[in-house]
N, C-alpha and C positions, 0 to 999 in steps of 0.2 A: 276805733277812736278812743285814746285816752280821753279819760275825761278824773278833772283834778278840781284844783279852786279856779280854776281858768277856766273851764270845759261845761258846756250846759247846752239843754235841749229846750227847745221854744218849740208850744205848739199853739197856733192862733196868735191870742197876747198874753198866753200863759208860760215861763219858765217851770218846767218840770223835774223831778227828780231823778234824773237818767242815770244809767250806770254802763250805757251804752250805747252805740250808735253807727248804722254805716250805709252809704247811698253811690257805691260803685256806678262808672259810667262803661257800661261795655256796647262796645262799638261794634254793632250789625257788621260783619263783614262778610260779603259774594264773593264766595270764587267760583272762577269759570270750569267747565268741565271738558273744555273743548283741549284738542291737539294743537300745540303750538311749536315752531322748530327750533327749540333751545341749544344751546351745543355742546358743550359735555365741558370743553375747556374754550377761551379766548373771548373776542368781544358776544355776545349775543346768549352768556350763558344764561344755562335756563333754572332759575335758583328760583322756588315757587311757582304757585300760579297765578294767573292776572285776574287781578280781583279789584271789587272797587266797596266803597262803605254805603253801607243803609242809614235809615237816622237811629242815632246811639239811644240807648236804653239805660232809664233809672229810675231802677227798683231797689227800694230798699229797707231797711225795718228801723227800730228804736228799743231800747229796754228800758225802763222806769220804773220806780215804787208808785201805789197808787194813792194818791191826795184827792181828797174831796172835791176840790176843783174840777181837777183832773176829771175824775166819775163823771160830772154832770156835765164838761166836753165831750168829752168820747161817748156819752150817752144818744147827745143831741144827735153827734155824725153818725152813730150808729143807726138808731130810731128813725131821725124826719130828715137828716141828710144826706141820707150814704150817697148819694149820685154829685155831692157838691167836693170841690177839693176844701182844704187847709192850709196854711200856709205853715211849713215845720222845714224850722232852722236848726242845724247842726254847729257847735262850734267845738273845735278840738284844742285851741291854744289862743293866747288874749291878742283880740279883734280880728281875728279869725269867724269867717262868718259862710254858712252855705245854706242857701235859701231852696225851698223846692214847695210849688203847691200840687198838693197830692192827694189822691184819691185812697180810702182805705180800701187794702184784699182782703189783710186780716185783722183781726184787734180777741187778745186774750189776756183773760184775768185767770189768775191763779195766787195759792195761799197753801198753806200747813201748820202744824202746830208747830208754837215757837220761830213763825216766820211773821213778816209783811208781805203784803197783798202786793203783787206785782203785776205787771201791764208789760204787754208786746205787741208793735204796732208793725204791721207791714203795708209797704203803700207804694201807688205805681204815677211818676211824677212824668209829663213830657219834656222836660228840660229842667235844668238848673238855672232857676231864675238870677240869684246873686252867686256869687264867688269871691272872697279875699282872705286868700292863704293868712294873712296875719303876722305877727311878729313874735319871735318867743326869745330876744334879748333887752325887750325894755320892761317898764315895772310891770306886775301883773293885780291886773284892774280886777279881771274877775266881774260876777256878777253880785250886787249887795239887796236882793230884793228882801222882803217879806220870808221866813221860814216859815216851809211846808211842811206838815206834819203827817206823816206817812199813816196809813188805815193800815193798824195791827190785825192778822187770823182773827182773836178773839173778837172782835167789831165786825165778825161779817154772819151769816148765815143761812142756810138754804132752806126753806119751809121749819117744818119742826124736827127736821135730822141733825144727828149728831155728828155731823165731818168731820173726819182727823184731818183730810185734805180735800183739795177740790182746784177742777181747772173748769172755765168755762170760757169759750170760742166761737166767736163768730168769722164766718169766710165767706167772700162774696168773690166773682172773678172778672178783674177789669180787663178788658178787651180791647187792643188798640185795631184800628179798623184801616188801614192805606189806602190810598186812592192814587191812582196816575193823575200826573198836573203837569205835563210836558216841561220839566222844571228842570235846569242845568244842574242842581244839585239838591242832596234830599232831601223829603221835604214831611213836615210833620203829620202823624194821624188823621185822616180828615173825621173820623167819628172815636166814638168810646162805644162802649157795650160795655151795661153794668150786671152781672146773673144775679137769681134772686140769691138771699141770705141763707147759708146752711144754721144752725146752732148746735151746738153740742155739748154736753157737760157730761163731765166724770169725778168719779173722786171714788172716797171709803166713808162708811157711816159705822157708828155703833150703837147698842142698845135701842134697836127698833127693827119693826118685823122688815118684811118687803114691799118696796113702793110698790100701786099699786102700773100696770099696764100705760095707763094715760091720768096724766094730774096736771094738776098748775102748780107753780112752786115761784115762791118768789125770793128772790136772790139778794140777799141784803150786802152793801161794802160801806161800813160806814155809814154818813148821810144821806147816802145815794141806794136806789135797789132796781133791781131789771126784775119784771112780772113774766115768767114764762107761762103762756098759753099751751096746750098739747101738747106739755111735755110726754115724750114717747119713749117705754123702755126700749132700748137696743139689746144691752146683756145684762144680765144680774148673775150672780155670785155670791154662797155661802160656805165657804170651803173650807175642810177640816185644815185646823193649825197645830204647831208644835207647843209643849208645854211653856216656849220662851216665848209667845205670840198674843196676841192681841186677835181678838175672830171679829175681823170686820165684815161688813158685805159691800162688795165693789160692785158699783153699777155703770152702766154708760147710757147716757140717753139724746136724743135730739126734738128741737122744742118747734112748733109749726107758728109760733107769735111769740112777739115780744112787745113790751110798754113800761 
């Protein structure tokens, strides 16, 4: 999805700072396994197999800088929503509009020195609610709201370490559930299935020893901060570097609560 002075990503009733965007529709298709008597050449040739469609699938993600806004949205659906969808609009060119309400899989924050806090959202929708490809020969309208101001690296922090970087991620996995409905044509999930939440955070630190096994660490972006509870090491890492290097210690870990 280009995205231009024309082009923006709506999540809720927020316009975000997207720099990216896409919600392909791929269509469940059966084919048969069986023997059928195709002919090689003339009427009845046997070009494929006889197949028929399931109900089509859309999954798909978003990329954005992260705004304060933003944080304490994605917060809420992360925290006391994750089982509820969202509504998140796609637009690629003016009045152009794709509408989808959507349950998050995943949702990642990440940062470095000398960047912006950035957001990646993947989310699993049953249908495309709106559609209207749009016009890209008349003026372009664009969007005129209020400017966001993007949460610089330097505005975030993890406990009292020194990050050069850091990615933190949450994953859950939505599950569509089918049911037979003696239905002439297909027909949508009759359940969802939500698994619980993984976390996990990695990055580099400097200047401090090694976290401890199990801690709490709270994760500042701006305005906004996520409280991880048992936070758990996975790996650590002190390892000899060249005289051109920086001697960080890389850790990976996964958090058993979040607030």
């Amino acid at each position: 999805m280009a995205l231009g002075y024309e082009g923006y990503i709506k999540i809720g009733d927020s316009i975000v700072l997207g720099s990216g965007g896409s919600v392909p529709k791929n269509r469940t298709r059966l084919d048969s396994s069986s023997a059928y008597a195709g002919k090689i050449s003339g009427t009845g040739i046997g070009i494929g197999f006889p197949h028929t469609y399931d109900w089509s699938s859309w999954d798909g993600n978003a990329d954005m800088e992260l705004t304060d806004d933003l944080f304490a949205t994605l917060k809420s659906w992360i925290v006391t929503e994750r089982d509820q969808t969202k509504s998140i609009s796609l637009s690629s060119r003016n009045t152009n509009i794709q509408t989808f309400n959507g349950y998050w899989d995943s949702v990642a924050f990440s940062t470095s020195v000398g960047a912006l806090v950035t957001a990646n959202i993947g989310f699993v929708a049953l249908d495309r609610t709106t559609y209207d490809y749009g016009l890209d020969t008349q003026a372009k309208t664009g969007q005129t709201d209020t400017v966001s101001v993007p949460i610089p690296y330097w505005k975030t922090s993890i406990g009292n370490y020194k990050f050069m970087e850091w990615n933190l991620t949450f994953t859950q996995e939505v599950v569509k559930i089918f049911a037979c409905k003696n239905s002439s044509v297909a027909v949508a999930p009759a359940y969802l299935g939500v698994s619980p939440v993984t976390i996990s955070l990695t990055g580099t630190y400097l200047f401090s020893g090694e976290m401890p096994d199990s801690s709490s660490l709270l994760v500042t972006m701006g305005n906004g901060s996520f409280s991880l509870s048992k936070a758990e090491m996975q790996t650590t890492s002190d390892a000899v570097q060249n005289h051109n290097s920086l001697t960080p210690i890389n850790v990976s870990l996964e958090a058993y609560g979040v607030s």
